[in-house]
N, C-alpha and C positions, 0 to 999 in steps of 0.2 A: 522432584518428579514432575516431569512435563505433565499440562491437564491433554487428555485425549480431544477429539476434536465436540462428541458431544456434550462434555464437560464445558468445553471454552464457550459453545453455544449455547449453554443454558445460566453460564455465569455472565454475559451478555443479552439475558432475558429473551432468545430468539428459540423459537420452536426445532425442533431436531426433524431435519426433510434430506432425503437422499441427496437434493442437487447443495442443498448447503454444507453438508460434511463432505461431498465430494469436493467442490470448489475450496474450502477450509484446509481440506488434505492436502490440496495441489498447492495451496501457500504454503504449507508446514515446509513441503518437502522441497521445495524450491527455495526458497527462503532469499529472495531478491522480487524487486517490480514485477508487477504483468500487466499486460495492458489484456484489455477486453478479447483481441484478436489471439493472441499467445494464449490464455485461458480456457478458448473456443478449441484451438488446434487441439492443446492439453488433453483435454475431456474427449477432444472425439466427438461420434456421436451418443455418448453419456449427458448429455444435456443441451437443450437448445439454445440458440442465441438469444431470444427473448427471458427465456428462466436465468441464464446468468446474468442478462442485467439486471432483473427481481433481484437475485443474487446477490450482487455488487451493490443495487443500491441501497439493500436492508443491512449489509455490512457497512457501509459507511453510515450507514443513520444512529446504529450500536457501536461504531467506538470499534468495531473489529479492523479494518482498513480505514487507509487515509488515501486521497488523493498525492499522486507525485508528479513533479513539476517535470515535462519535460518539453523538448525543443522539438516534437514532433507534434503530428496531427493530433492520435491518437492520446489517450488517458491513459496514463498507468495507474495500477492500485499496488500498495504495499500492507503490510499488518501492521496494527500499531501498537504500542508498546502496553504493556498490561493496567498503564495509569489511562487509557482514554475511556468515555461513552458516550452512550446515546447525548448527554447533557453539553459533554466538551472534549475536544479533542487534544491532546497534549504530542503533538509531532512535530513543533516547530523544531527542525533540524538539518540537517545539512542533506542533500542526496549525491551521489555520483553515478555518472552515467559514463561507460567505455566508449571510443571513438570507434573502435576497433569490432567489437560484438555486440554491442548497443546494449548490453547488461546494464537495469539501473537497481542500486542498491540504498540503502538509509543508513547514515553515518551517524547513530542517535549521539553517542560520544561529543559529537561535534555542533557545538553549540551554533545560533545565527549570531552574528556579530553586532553588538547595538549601533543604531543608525540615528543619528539627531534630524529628526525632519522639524521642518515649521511650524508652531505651534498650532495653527489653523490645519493642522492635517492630525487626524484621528487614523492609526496604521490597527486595523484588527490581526492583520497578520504578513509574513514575510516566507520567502523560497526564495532558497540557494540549490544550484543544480552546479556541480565541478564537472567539469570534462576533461579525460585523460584516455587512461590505458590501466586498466585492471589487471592484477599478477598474473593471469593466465595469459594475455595480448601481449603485454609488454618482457615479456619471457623471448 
């Protein structure tokens, strides 16, 4: 059984607020990237621009979203897998992004590939973003 959204938020220690189970719901139900701007249209005017970056940025601080890599201006956020929190985040993994509808999604499945850097180099972390065409595009 799926947790409900104020379930998820209190199992990530964050207070239960209209604009955070709204924004919570709009990931559940979409279930691919959003960027800040996508999330704003989403809601409408159900929430300001300013309360969804509170938003945004007190989900990334608990572990509920992760930062996703992409080749545009803007930020996307996705949800992260029920292993992260406030402490660490566990998302090193693969994303894809459509050429076509610019859909980006998390390929958790799909591991980063080890990389041999030089020993004088300390890597905390790594992004892989594929581009292609997604079943709906390339149909």
């Amino acid at each position: 059984m799926k947790e409900t959204p104020a379930q998820y938020l209190h199992h990530h220690g964050l207070r239960k607020t209209l604009g955070r189970e709204l924004v919570l719901t709009t990931f559940l139900d979409q279930s691919r990237a959003l960027s800040h701007g996508e999330l704003n249209t989403l809601l409408g005017d159900q929430l300001n621009r300013a309360s969804l970056y509170r938003v945004l940025q007190s989900f990334e601080e608990s572990g509920i979203v992760h930062r996703v890599p992409d080749d545009e201006v803007s930020v996307k956020y996705a949800l992260c897998s029920g292993a992260c929190s406030s402490e660490q985040h566990h998302d090193n993994h693969v994303h894809f992004k459509c050429n076509h509808c610019g859909e980006t999604q998390c390929l958790p499945e799909v591991k980063l590939p080890k990389v041999k850097t030089p020993d004088s180099l300390k890597v905390e972390s790594a992004e892989l973003l594929l581009r292609g065409y997604c079943r709906h595009c390339a149909a």
